[in-house]
C-alpha positions as CSV (number, residue, x, y, z in Angstrom):
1,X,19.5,-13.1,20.3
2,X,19.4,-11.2,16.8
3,X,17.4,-8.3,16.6
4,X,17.6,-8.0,12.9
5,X,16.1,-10.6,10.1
6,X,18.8,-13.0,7.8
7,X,17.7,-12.0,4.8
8,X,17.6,-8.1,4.0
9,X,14.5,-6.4,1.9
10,X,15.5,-5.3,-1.1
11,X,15.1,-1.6,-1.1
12,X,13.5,0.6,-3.9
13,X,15.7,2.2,-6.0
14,X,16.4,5.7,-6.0
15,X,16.6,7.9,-8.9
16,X,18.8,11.0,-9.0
17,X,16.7,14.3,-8.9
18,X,18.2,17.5,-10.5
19,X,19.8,20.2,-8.3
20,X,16.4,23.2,-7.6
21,X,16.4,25.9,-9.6
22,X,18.2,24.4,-12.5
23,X,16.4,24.1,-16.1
24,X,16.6,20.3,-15.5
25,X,14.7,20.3,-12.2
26,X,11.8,22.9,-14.2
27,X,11.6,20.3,-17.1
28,X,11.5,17.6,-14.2
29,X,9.0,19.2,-12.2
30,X,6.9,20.1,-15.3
31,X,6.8,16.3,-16.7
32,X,6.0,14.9,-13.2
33,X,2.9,17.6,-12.7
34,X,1.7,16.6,-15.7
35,X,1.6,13.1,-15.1
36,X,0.0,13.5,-12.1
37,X,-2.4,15.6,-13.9
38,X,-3.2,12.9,-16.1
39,X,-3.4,10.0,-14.3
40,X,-4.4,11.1,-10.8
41,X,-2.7,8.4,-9.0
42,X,-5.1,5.8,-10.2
43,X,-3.8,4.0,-13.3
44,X,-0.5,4.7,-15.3
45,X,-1.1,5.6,-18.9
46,X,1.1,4.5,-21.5
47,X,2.8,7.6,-23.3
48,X,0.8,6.9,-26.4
49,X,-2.2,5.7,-25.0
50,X,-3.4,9.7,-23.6
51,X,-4.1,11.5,-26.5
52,X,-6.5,8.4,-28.0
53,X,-8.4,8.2,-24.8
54,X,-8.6,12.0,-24.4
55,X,-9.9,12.6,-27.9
56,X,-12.5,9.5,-27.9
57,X,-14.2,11.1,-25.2
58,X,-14.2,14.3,-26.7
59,X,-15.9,12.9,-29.7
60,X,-18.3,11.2,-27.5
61,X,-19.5,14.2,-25.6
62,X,-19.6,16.2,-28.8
63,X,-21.8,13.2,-30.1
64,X,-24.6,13.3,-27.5
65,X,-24.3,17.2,-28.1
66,X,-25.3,17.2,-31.4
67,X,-27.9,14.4,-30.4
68,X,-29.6,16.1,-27.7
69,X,-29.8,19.4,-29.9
70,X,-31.1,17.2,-32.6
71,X,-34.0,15.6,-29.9
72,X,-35.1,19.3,-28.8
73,X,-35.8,20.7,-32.1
């Protein structure tokens, strides 16, 4: 009796990570923190779609800034 399946699963691929210490594992490292800074594991971004989203909200929260200091005086 077999103990393994017919068909194999197809495995992820790997991708080849710089050698630590070297300028192309910092600019690796660097990218990949700030991706995860952006996204935090939730949703990927498009490239182009950050800075768009980013400044929308900005210029929402200055909106209802300038509103509410328009409502107190």
């Amino acid at each position: 009796m077999a103990n393994h399946k017919k068909t194999k699963k197809p495995r992820k691929p790997t991708k080849h990570l710089p050698k630590v210490g070297t300028p192309a594992d910092n600019a690796y490292r660097l990218k990949r923190s700030r991706e995860d800074l952006l996204d935090f594991g939730l949703i990927k971004i498009p490239k182009g779609a950050a800075r768009p989203i980013i400044a929308g909200i900005a210029l929402v929260v200055v909106l209802l800034v300038v509103l509410a200091f328009i409502a107190i005086t």
